[in-house]
C-alpha positions in Angstrom: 1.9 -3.3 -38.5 2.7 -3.0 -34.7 1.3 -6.5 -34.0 4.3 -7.7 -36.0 7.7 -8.8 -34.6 10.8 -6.9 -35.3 12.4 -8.8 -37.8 9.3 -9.4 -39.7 8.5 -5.2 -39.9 11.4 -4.4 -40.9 11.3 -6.6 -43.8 8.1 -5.6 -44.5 10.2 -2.4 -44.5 12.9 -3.5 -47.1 10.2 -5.2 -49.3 7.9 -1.9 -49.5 5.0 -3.6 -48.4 3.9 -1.6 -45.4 0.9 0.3 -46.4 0.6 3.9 -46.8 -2.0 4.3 -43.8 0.5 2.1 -41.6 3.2 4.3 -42.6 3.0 6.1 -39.1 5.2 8.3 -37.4 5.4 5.5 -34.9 6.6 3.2 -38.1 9.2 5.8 -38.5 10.9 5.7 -35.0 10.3 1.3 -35.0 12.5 1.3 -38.3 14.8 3.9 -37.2 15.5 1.8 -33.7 16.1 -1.0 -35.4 18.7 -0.3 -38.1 20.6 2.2 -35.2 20.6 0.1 -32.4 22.1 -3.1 -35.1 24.8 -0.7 -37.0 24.8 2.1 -35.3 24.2 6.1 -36.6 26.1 5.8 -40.3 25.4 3.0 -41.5 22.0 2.7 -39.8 21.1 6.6 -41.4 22.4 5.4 -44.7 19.9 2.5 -45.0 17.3 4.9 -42.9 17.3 7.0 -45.8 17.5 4.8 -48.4 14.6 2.8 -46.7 12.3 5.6 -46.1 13.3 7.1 -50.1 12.2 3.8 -51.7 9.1 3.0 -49.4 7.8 6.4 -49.9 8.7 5.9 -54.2 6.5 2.7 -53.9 3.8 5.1 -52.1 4.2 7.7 -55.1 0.8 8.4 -56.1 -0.2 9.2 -52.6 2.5 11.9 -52.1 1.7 14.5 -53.7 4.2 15.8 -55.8 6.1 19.5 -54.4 4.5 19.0 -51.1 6.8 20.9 -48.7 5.2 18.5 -45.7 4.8 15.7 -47.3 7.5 12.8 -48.5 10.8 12.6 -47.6 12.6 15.6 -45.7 16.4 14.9 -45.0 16.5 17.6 -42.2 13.9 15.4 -40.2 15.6 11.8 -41.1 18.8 13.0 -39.9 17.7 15.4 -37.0 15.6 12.0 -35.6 17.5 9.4 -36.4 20.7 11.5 -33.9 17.5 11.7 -31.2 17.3 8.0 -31.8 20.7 6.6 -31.8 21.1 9.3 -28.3 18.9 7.4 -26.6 20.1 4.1 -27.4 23.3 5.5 -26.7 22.6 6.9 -23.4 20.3 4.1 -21.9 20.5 1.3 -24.1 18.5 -1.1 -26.7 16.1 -3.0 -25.2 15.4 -6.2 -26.6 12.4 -5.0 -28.7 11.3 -2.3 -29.9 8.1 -2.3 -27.8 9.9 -2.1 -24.7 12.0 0.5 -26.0 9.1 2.5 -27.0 7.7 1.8 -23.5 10.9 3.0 -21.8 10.9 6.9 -23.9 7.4 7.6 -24.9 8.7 10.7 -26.0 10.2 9.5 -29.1 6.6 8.5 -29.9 5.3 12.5 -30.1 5.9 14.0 -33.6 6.0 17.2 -31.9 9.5 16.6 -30.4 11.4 18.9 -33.1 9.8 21.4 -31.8 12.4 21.6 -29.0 15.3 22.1 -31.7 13.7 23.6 -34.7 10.9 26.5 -35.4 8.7 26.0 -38.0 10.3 28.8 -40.4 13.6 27.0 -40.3 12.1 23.5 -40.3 9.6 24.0 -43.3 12.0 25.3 -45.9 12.7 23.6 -48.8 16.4 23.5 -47.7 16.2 21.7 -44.4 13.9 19.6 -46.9 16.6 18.7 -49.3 19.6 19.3 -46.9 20.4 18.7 -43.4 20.0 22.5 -41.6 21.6 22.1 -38.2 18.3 23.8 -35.2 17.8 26.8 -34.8 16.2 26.7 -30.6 18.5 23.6 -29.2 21.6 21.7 -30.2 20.7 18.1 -31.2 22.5 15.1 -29.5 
């Protein structure tokens, strides 16, 4: 999917046809940019979580049911989607999302949350349900 232009990902998005194996974290961060940088942290995290809730609905069978890392996990939507609209915030939206990628690689490495959260706070099945503010660093 990252051969793609914006517009056409995210309605690939919207329509909940990107494929499970293409459902990356990378994929993750591309739609978050996109709906943040165009309306901005609650409006874009409303349709963020919306998005990700229906695309992972019409990936049911492959997420297993009760999975505490798998599927959808409100702590992490919300706790990335502030990292994402931060940077946008701070240095801008480029024109697309490869450039922005190219400009804070960071946002790129899953491990990231592991400057704000520890695992025993992280994995719960409260932050999974619930925003749970970190437990190491303040989010933006």
């Amino acid at each position: 999917m990252e051969t793609t232009g914006d517009a056409d990902f995210l309605r690939a998005f919207e329509e909940r046809s990107i494929p499970f194996e293409s459902w990356t974290h990378r994929s993750h961060v591309r739609m978050a940019y996109l709906y943040l940088r165009e309306h901005g942290l609650d409006v874009g995290l409303r349709r963020i979580r919306d998005g990700i809730q229906a695309l992972n609905a019409s990936h049911g069978d492959r997420i297993p049911e009760g999975a505490l890392d798998r599927g959808y996990h409100e702590t992490m939507t919300v706790a990335w989607a502030r990292i994402v609209e931060a940077t946008i915030r701070k240095w801008g939206g480029e024109a697309d999302f490869e450039a922005f990628a190219a400009m804070h690689p960071h946002l790129l490495q899953r491990t990231l949350m592991r400057l704000f959260y520890s695992r025993a706070r992280i994995m719960t099945w409260e932050a999974k349900r619930a925003f749970v503010e970190p437990d190491l660093l303040s989010l933006p």
